[in-house]
Backbone as numpy.savetxt, mean C-alpha at the origin, in Angstrom:
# Nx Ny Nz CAx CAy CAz Cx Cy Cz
11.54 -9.01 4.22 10.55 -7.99 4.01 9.45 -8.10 5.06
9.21 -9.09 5.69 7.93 -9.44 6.36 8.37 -9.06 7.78
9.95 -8.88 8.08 10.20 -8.34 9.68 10.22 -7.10 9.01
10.58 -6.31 7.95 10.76 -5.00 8.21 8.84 -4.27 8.78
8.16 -5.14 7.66 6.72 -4.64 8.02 5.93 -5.00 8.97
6.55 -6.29 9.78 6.16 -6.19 11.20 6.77 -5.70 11.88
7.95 -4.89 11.96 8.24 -3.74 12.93 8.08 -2.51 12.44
7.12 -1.94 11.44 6.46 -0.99 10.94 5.51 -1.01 11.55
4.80 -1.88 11.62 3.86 -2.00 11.88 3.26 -1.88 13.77
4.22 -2.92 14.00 4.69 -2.40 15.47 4.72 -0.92 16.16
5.89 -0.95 15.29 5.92 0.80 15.86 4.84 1.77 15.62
3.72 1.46 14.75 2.62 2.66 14.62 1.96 1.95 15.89
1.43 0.54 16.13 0.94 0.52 17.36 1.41 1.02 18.47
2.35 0.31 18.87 3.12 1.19 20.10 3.14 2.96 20.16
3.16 3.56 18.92 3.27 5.24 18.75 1.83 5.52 18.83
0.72 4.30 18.82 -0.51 5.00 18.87 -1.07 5.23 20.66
0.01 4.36 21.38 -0.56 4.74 22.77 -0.39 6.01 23.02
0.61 6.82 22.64 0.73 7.87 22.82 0.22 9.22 21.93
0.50 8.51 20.70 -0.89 9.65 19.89 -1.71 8.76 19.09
-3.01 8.74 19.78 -3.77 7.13 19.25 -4.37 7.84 17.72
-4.58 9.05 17.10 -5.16 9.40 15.93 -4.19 8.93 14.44
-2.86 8.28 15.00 -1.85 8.22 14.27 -2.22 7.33 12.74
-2.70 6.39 13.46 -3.25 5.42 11.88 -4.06 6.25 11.51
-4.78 6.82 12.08 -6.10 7.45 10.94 -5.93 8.80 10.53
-4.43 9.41 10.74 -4.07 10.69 9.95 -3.69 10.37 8.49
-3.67 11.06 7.36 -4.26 11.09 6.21 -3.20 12.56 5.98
-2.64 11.98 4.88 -1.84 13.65 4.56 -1.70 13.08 2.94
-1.41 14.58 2.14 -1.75 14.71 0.96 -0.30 14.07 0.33
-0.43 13.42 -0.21 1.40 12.77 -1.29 1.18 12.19 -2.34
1.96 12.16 -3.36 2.36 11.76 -4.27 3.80 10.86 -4.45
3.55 9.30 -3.89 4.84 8.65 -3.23 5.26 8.37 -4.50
6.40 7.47 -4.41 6.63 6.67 -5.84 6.45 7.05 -7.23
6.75 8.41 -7.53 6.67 8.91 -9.06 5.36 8.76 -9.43
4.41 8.94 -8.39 2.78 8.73 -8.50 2.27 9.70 -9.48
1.41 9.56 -10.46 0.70 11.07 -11.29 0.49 12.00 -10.74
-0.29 11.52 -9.92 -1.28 12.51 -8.73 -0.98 12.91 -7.29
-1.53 13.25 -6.87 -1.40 13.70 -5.38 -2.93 12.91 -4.96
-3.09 12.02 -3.86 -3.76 11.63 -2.95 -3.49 11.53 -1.42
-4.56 11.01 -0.76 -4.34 10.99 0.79 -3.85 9.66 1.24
-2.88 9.75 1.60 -2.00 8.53 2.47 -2.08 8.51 3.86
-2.41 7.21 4.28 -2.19 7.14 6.03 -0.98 7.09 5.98
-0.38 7.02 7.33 1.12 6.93 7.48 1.31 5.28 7.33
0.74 4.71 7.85 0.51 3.35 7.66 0.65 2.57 6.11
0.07 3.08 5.65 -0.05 2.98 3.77 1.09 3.58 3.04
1.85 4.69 3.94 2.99 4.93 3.51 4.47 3.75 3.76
3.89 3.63 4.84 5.09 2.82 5.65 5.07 1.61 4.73
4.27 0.64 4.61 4.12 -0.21 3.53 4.41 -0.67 2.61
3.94 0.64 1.83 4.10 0.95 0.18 5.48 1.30 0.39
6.34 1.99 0.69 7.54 2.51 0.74 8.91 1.03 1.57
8.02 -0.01 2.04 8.83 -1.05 2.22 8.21 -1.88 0.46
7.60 -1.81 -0.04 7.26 -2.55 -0.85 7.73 -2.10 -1.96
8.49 -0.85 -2.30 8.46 -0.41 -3.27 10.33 -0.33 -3.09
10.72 -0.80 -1.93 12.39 -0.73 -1.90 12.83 -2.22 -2.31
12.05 -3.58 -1.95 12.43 -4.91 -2.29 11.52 -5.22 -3.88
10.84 -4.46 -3.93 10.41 -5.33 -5.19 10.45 -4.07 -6.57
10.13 -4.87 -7.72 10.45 -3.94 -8.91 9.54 -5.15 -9.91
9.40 -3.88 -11.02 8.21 -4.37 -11.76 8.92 -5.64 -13.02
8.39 -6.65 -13.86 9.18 -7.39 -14.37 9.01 -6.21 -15.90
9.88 -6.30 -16.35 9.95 -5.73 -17.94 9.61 -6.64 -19.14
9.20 -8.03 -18.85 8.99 -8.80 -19.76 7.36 -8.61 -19.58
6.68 -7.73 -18.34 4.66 -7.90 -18.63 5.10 -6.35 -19.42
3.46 -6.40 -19.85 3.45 -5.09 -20.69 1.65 -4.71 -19.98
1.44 -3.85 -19.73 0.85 -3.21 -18.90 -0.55 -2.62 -19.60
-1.22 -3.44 -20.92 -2.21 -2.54 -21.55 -3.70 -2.92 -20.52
-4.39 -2.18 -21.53 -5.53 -2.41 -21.16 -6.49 -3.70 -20.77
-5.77 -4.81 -21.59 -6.48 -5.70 -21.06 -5.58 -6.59 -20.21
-4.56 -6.18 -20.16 -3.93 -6.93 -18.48 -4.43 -6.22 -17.49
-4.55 -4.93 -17.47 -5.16 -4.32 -15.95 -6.56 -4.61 -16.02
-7.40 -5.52 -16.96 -8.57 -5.22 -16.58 -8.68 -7.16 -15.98
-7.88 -7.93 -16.58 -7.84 -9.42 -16.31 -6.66 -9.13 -14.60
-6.35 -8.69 -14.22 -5.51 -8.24 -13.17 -6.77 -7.49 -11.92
-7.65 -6.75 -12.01 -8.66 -6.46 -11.35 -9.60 -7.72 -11.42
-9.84 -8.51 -12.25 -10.96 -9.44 -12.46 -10.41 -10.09 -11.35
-9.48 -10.65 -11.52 -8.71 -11.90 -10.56 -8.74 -11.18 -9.19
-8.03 -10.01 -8.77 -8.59 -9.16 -7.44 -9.66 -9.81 -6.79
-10.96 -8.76 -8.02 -12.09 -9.00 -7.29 -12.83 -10.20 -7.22
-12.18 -11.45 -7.59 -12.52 -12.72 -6.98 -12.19 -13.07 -5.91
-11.18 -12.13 -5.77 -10.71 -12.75 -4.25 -11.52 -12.21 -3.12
-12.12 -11.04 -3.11 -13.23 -10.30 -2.21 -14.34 -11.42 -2.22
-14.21 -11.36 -1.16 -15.54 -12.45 -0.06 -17.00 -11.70 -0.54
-17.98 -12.25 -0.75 -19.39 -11.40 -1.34 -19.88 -10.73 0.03
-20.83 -10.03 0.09 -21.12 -9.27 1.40 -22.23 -10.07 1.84
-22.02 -10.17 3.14 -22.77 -10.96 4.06 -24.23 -10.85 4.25
């Protein structure tokens, strides 16, 4: 998984010499059986769409309210405080 997304990754650099706005275009999708429609870089697509072909969710977590909120807690410990 880690060569497919370093030659993802690759290739948006290399494709940005030639159209350098490429990472920072933004188009409207709804990837992955998403609810909604939001704005995706192509970059965030490329990603998510390698991440979402090797991995799969376990069926033994159960997804309520207070796992997503102990699941963000742990996140935002990991964010460095602002300088």
């Amino acid at each position: 998984m880690a060569t497919l997304i370093d030659a993802t990754m690759r290739g948006l650099v290399i494709m940005a010499l030639s159209v350098p706005d490429i990472a920072a275009h933004r188009t409207p999708a709804s990837p992955f059986e998403a609810a909604s429609q939001d704005e995706w870089s192509l970059p965030a697509m490329g990603l998510a769409g390698l991440a979402s072909a090797f991995l799969e969710p376990d069926p033994a977590i159960q997804w309520d309210d207070e796992r997503i909120a102990a699941v963000r807690q742990a996140l935002t410990a990991l964010v460095p405080p602002d300088s």
